[in-house]
Structures are given as C-alpha cells and as structure tokens.
PyMOL Python script that loads the backbone (N, CA, C, O; Angstrom):
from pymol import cmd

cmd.read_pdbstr("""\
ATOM      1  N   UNK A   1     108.613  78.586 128.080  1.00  0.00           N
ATOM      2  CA  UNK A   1     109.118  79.221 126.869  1.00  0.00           C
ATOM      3  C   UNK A   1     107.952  79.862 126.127  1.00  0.00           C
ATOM      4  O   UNK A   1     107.021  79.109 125.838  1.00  0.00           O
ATOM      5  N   UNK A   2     107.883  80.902 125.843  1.00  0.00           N
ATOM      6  CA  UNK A   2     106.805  81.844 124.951  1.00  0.00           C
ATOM      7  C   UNK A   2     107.268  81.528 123.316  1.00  0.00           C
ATOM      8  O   UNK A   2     108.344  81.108 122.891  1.00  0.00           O
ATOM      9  N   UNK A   3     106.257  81.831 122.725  1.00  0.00           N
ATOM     10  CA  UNK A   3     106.094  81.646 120.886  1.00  0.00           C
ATOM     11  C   UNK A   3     107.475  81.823 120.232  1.00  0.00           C
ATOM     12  O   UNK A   3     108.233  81.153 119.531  1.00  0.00           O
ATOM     13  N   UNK A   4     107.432  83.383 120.947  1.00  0.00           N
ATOM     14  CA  UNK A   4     108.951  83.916 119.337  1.00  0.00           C
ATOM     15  C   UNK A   4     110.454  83.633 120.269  1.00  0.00           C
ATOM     16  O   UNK A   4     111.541  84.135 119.984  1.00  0.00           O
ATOM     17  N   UNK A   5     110.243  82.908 121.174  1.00  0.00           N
ATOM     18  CA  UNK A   5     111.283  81.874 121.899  1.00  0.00           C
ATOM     19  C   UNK A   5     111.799  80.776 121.016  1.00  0.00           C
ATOM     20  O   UNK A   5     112.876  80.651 120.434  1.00  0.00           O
ATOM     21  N   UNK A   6     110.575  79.905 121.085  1.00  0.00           N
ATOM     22  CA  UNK A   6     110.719  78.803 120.170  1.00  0.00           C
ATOM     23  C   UNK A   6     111.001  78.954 118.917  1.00  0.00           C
ATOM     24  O   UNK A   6     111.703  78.192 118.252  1.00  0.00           O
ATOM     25  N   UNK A   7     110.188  80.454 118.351  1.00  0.00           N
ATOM     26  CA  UNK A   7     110.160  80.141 116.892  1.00  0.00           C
ATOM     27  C   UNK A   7     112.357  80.416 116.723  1.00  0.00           C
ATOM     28  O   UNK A   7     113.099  79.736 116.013  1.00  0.00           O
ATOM     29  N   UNK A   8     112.670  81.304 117.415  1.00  0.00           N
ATOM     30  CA  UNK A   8     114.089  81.830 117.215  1.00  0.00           C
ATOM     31  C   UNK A   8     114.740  80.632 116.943  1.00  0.00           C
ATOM     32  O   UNK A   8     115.385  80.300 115.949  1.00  0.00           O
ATOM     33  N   UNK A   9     114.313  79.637 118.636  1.00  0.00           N
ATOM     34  CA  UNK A   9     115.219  78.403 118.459  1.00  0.00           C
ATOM     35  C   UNK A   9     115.025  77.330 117.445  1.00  0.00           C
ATOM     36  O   UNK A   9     115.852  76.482 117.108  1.00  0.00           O
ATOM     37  N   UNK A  10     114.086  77.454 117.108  1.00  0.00           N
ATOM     38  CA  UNK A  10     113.593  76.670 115.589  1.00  0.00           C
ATOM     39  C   UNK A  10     114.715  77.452 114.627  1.00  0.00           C
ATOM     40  O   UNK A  10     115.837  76.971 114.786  1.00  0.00           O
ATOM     41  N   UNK A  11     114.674  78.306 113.878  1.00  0.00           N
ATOM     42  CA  UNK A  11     115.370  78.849 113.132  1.00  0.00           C
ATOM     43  C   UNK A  11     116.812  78.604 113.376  1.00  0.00           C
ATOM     44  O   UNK A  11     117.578  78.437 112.427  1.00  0.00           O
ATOM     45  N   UNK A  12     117.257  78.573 114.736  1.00  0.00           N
ATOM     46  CA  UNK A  12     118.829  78.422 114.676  1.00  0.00           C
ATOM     47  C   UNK A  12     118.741  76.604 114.333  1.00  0.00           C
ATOM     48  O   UNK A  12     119.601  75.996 113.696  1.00  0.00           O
ATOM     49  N   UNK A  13     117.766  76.119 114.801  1.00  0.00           N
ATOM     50  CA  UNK A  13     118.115  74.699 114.804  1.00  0.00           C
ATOM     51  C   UNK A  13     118.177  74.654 113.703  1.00  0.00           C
ATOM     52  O   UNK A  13     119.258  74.207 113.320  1.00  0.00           O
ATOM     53  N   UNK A  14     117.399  74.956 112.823  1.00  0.00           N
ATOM     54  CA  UNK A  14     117.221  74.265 111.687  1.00  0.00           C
ATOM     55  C   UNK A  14     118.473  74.779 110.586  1.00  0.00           C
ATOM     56  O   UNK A  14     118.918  74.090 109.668  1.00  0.00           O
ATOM     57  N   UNK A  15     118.867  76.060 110.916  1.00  0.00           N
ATOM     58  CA  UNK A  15     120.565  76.626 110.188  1.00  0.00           C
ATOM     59  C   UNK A  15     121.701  75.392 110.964  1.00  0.00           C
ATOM     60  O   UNK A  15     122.532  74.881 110.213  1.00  0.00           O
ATOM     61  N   UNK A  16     121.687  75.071 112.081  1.00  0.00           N
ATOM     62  CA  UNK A  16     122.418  74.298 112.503  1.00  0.00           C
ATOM     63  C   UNK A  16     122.645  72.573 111.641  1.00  0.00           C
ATOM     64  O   UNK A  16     123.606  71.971 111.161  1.00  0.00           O
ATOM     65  N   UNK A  17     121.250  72.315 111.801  1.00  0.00           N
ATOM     66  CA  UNK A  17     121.320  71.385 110.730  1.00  0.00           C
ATOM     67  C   UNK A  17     121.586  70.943 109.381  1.00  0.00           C
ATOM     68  O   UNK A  17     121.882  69.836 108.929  1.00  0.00           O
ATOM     69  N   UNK A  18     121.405  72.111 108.829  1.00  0.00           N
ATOM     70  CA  UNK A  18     121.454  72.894 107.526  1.00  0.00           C
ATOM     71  C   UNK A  18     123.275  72.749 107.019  1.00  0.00           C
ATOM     72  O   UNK A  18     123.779  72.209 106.035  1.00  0.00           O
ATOM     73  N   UNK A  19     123.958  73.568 108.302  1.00  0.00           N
ATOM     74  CA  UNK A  19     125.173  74.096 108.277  1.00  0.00           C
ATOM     75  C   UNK A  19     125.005  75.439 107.573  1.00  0.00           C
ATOM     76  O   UNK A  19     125.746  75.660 106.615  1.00  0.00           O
ATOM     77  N   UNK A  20     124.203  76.267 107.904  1.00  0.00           N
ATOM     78  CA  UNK A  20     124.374  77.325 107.001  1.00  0.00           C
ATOM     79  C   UNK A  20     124.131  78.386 108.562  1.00  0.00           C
ATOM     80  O   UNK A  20     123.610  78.163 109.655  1.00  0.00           O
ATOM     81  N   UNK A  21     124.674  79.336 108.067  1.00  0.00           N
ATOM     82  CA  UNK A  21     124.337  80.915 108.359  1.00  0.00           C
ATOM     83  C   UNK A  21     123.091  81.430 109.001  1.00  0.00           C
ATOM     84  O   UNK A  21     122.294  80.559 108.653  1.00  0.00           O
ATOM     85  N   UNK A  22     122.606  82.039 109.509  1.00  0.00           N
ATOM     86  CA  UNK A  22     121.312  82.991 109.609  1.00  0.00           C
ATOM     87  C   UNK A  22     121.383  84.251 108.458  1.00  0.00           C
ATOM     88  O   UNK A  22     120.495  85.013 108.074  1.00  0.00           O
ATOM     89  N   UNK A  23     122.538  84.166 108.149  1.00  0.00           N
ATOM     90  CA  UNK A  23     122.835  85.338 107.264  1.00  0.00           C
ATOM     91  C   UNK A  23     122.101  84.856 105.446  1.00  0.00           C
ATOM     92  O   UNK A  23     121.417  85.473 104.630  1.00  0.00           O
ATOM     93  N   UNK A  24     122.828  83.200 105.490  1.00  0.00           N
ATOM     94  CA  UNK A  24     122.929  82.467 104.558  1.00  0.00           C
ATOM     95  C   UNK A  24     121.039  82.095 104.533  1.00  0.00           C
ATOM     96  O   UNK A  24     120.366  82.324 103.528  1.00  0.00           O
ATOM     97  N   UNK A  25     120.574  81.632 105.549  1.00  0.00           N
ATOM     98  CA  UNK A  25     119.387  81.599 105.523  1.00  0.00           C
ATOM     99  C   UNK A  25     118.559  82.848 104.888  1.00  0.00           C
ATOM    100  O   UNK A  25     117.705  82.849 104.002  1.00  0.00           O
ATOM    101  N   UNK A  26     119.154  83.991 105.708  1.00  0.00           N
ATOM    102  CA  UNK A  26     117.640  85.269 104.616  1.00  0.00           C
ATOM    103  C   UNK A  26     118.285  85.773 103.799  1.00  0.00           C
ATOM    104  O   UNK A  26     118.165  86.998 103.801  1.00  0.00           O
ATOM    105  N   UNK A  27     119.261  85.191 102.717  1.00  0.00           N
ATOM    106  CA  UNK A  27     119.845  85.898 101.686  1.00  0.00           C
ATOM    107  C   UNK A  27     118.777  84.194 101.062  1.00  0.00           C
ATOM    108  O   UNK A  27     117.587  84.376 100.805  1.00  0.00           O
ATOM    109  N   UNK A  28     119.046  83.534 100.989  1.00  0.00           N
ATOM    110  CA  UNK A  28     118.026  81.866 100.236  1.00  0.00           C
ATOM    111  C   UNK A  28     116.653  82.515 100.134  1.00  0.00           C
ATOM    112  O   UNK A  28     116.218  82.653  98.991  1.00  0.00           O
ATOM    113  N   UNK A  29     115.657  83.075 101.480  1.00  0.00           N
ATOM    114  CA  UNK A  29     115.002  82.971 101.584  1.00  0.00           C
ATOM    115  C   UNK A  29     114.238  84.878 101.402  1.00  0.00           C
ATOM    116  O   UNK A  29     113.158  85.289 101.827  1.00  0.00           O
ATOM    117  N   UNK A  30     115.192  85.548 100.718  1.00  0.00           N
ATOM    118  CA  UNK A  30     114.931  86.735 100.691  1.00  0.00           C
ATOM    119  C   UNK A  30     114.272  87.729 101.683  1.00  0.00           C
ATOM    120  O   UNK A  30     113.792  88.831 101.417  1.00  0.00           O
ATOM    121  N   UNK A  31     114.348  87.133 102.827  1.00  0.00           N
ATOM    122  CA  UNK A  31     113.906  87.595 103.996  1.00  0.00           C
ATOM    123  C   UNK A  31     116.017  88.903 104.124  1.00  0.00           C
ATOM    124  O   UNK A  31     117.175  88.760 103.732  1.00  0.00           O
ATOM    125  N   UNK A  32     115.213  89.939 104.899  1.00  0.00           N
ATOM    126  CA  UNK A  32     116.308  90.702 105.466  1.00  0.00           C
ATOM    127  C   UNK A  32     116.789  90.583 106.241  1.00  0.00           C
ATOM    128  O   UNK A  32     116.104  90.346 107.236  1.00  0.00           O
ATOM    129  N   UNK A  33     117.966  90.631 106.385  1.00  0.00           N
ATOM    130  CA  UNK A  33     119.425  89.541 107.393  1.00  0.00           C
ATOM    131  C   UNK A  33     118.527  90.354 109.027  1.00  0.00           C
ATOM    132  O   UNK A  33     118.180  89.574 109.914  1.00  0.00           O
ATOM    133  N   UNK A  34     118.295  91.709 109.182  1.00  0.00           N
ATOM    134  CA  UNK A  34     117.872  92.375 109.917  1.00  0.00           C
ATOM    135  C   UNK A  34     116.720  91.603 110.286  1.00  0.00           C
ATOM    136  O   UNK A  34     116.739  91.190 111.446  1.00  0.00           O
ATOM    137  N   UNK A  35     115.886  91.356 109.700  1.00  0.00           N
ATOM    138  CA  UNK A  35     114.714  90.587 110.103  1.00  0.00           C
ATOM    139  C   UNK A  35     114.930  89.295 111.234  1.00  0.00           C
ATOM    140  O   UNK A  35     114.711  88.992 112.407  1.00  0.00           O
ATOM    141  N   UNK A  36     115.390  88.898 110.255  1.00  0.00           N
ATOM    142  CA  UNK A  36     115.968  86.926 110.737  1.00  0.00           C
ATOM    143  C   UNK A  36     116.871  87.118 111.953  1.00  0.00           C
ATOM    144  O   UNK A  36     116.904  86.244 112.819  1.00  0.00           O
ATOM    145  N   UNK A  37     117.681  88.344 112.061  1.00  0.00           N
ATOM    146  CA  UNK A  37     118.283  88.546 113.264  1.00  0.00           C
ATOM    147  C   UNK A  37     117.221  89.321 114.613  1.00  0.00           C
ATOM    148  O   UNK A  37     117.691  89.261 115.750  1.00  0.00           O
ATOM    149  N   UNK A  38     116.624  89.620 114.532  1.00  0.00           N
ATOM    150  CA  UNK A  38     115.713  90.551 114.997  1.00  0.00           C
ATOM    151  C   UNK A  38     115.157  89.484 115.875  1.00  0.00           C
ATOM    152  O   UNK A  38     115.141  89.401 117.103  1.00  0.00           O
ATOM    153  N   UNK A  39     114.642  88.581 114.822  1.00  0.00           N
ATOM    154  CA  UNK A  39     113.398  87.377 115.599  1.00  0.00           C
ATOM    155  C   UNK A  39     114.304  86.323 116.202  1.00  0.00           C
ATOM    156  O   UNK A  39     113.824  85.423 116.891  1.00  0.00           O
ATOM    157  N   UNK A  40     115.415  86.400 115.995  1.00  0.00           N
ATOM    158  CA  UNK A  40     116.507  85.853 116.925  1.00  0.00           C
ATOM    159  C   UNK A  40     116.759  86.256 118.148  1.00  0.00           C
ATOM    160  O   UNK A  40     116.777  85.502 119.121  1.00  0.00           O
ATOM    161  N   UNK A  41     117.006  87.677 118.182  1.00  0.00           N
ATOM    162  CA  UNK A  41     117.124  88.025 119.381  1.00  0.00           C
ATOM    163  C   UNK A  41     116.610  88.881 119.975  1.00  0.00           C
ATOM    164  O   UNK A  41     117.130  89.758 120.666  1.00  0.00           O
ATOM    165  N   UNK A  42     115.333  88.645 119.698  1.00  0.00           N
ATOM    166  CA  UNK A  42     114.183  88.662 120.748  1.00  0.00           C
ATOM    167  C   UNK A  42     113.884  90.124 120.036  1.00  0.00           C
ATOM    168  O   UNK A  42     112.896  89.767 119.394  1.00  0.00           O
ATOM    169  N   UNK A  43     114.002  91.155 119.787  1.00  0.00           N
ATOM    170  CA  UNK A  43     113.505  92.392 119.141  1.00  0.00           C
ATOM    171  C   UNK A  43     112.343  92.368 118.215  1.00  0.00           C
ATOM    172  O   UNK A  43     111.623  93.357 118.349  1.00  0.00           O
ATOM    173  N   UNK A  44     111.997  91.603 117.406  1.00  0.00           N
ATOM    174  CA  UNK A  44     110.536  91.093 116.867  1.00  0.00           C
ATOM    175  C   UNK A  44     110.000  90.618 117.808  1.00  0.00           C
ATOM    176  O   UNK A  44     110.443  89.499 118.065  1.00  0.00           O
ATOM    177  N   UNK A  45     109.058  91.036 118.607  1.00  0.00           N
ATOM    178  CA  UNK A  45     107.984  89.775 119.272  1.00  0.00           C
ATOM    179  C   UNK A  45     107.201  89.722 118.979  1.00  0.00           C
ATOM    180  O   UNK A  45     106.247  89.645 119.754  1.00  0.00           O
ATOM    181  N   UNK A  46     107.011  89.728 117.239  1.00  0.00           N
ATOM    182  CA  UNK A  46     105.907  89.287 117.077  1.00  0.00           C
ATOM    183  C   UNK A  46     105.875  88.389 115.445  1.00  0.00           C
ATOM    184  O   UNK A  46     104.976  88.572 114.624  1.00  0.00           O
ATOM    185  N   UNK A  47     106.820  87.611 115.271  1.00  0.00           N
ATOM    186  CA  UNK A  47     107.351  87.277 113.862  1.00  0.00           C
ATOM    187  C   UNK A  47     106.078  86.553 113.226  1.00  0.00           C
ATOM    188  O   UNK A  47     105.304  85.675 113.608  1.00  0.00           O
ATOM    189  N   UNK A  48     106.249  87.470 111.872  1.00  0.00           N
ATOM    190  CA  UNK A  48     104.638  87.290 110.687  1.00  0.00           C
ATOM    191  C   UNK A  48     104.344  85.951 110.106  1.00  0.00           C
ATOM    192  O   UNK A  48     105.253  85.689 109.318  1.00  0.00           O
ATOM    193  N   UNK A  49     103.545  85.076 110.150  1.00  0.00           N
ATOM    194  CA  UNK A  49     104.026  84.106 109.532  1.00  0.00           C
ATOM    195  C   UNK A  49     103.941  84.261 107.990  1.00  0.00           C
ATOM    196  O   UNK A  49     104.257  83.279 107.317  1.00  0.00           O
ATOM    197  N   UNK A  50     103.569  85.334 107.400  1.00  0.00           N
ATOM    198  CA  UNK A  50     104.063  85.717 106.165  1.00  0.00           C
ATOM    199  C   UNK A  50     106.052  85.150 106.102  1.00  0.00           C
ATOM    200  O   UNK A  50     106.391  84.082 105.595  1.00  0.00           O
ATOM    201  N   UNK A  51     107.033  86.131 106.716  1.00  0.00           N
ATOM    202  CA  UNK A  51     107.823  85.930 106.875  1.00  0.00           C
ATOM    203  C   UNK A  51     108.416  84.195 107.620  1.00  0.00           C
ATOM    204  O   UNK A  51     109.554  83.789 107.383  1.00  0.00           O
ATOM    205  N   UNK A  52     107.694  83.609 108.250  1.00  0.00           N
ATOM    206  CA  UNK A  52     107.710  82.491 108.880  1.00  0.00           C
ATOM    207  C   UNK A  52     108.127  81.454 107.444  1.00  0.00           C
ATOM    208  O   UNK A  52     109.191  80.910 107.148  1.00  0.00           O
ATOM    209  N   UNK A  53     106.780  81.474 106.744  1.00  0.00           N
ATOM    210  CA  UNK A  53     106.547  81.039 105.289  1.00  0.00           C
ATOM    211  C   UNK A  53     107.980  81.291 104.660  1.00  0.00           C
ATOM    212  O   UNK A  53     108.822  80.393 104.663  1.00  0.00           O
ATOM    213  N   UNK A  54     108.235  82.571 104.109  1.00  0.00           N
ATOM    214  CA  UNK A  54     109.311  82.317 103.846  1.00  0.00           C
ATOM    215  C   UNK A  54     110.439  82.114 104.363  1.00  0.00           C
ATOM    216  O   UNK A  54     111.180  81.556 103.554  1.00  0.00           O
ATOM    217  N   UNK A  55     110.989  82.338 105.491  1.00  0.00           N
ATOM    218  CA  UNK A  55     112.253  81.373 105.880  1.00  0.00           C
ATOM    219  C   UNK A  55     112.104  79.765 105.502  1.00  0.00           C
ATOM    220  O   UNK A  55     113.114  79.137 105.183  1.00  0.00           O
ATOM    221  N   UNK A  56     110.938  79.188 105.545  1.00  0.00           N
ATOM    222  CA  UNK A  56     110.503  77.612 105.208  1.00  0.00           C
ATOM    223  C   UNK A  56     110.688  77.232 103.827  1.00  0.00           C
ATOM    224  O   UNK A  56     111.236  76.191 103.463  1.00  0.00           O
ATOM    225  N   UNK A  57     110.171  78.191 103.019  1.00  0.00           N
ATOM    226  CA  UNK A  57     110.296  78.193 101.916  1.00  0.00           C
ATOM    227  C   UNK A  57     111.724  78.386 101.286  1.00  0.00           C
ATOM    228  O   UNK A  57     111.821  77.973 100.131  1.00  0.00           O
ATOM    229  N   UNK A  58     112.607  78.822 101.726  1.00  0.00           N
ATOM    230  CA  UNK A  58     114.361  79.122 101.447  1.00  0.00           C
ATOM    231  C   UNK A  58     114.928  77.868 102.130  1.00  0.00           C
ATOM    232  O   UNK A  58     115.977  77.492 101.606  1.00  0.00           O
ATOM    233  N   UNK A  59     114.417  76.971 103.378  1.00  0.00           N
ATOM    234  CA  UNK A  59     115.017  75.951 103.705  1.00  0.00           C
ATOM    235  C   UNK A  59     114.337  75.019 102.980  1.00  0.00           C
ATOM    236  O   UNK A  59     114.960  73.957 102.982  1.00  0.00           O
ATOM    237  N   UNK A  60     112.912  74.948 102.110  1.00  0.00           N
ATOM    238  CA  UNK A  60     112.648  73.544 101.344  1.00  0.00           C
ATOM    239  C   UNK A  60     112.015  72.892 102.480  1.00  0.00           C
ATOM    240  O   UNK A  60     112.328  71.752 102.822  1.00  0.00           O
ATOM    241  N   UNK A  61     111.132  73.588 103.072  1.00  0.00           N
ATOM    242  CA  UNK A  61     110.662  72.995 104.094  1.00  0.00           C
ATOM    243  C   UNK A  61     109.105  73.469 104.574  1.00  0.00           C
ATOM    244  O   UNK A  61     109.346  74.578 105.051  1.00  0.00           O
ATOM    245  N   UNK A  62     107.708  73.265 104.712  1.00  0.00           N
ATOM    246  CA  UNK A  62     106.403  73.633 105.268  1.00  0.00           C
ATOM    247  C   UNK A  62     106.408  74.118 106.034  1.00  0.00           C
ATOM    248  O   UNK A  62     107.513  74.228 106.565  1.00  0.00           O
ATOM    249  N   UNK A  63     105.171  74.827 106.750  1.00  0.00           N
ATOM    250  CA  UNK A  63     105.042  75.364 108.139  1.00  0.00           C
ATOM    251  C   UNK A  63     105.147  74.256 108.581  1.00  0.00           C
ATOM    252  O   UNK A  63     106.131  74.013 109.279  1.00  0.00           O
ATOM    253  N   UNK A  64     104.242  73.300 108.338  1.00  0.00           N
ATOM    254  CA  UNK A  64     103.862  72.224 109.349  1.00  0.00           C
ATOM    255  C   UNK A  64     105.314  71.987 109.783  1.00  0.00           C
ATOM    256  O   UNK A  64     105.769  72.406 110.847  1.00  0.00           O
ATOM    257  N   UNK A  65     105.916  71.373 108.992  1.00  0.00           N
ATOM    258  CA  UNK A  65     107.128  70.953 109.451  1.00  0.00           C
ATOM    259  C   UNK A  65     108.357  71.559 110.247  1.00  0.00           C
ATOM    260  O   UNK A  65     109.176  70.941 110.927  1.00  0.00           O
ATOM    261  N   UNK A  66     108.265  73.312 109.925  1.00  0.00           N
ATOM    262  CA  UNK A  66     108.741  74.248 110.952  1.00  0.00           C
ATOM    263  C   UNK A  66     108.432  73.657 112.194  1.00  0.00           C
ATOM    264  O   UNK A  66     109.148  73.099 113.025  1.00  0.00           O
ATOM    265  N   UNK A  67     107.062  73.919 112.149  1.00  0.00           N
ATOM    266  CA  UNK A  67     106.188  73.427 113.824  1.00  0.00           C
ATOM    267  C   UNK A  67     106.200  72.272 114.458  1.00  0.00           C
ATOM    268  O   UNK A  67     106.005  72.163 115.668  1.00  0.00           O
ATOM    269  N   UNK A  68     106.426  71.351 113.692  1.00  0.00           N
ATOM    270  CA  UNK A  68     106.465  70.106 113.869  1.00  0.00           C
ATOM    271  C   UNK A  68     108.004  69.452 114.961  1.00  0.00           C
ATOM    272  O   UNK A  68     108.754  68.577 114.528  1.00  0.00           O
ATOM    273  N   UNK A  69     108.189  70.119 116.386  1.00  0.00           N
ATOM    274  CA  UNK A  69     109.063  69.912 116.820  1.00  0.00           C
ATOM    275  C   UNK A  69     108.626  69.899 118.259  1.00  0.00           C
ATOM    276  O   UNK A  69     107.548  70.317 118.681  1.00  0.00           O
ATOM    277  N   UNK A  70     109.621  69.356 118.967  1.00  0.00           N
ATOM    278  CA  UNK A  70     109.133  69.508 120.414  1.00  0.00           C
ATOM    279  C   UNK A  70     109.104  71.350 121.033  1.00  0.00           C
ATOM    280  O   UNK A  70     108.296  71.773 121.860  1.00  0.00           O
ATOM    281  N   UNK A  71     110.079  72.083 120.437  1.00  0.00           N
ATOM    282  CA  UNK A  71     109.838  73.609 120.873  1.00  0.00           C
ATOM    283  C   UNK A  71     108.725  74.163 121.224  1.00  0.00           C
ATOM    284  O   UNK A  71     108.507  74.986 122.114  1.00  0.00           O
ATOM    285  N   UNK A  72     107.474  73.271 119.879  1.00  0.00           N
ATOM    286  CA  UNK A  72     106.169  73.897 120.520  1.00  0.00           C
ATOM    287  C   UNK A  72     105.322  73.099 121.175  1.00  0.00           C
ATOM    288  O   UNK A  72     104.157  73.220 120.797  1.00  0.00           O
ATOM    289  N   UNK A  73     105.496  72.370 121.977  1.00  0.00           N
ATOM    290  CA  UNK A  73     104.809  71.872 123.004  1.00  0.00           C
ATOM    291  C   UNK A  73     104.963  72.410 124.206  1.00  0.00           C
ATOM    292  O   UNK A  73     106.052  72.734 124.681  1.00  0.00           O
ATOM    293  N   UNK A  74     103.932  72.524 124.723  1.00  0.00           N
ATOM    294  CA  UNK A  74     103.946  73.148 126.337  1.00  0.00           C
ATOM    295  C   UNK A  74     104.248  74.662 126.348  1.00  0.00           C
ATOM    296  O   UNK A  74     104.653  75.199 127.380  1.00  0.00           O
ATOM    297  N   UNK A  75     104.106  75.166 125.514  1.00  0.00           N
ATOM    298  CA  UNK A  75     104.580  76.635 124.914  1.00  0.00           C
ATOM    299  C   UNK A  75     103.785  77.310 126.344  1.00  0.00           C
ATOM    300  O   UNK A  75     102.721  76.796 126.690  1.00  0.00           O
ATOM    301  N   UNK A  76     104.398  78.564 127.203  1.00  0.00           N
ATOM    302  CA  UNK A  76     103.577  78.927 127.776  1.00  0.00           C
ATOM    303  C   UNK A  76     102.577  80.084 127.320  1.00  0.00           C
ATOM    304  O   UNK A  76     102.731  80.734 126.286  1.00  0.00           O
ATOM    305  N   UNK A  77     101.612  80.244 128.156  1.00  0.00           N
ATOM    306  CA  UNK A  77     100.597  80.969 127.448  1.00  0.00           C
ATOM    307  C   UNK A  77     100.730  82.557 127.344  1.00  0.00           C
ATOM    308  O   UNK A  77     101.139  83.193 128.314  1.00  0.00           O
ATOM    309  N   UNK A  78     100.464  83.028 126.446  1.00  0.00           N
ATOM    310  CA  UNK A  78     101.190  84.579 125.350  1.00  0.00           C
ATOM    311  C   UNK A  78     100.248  85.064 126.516  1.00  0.00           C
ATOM    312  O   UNK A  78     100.869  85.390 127.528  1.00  0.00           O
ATOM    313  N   UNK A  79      98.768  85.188 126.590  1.00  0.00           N
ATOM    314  CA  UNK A  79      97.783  86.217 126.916  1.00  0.00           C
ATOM    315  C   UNK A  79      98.074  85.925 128.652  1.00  0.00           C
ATOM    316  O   UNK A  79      97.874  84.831 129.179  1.00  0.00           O
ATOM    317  N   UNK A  80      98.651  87.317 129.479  1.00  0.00           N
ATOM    318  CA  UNK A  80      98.864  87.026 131.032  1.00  0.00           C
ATOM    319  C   UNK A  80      98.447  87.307 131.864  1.00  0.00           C
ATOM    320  O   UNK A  80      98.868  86.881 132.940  1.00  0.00           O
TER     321      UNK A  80
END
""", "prot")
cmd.dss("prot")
cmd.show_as("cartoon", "prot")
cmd.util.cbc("prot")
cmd.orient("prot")
C-alpha cells in the first residue's frame, strides 16, 4: 500500500467511526468537499499535510493520532 492509499483509508475510517459523511467531514473541517474527495480517490497524490492538519483538526483529533494506526506500517516505498 503507498502513502495517499492509507492516508484515503484513514479518512474513510475515521468518517466511519465518526458516522459522518466525507462531505460532513470538509464542511467541519473547512477543507473543500472536492479536496477530501480527490484524496479519496486517488486524484491527489500528493495530499498537503497542511490540509491533513485540517481534516484532524474538524475531527478533534492530532496528526499523531491520524498516523497512529496500523495503515502506516509497512507502507511501501514512494521513491521506485
């Protein structure tokens, strides 16, 4: 699994848990629904952690703790 793999599936997990939206997520987190969908499906490959920050920040939640999941372990390597 590569970076903006995980980071996507992070984001749905964490709306899943949530019970909310992706929609509901970057309207909280003032991020653009376009954005948050983008790095979902795969069209960003390269999501800012400017923007990272804030999706975390609209869920009440750190980077660390974004990261803090098994998604990013064993991540394979970006440079090929």
């Amino acid at each position: 699994m590569k970076t903006r793999e995980a980071v996507a599936e992070r984001i749905i997990e964490l709306c899943k848990e949530r019970g909310i939206t992706v929609n509901a997520l970057a309207y909280i987190s003032a991020v653009p629904s376009s954005t948050v969908k983008n790095i979902i499906y795969g069209v960003s490959k390269n999501p800012g952690v400017v923007t990272i920050k804030m999706l975390c920040d609209g869920l009440e939640i750190s980077l660390e703790e974004f990261f803090a999941s098994p998604l990013f372990e064993n991540l394979s390597q970006e440079i090929e």
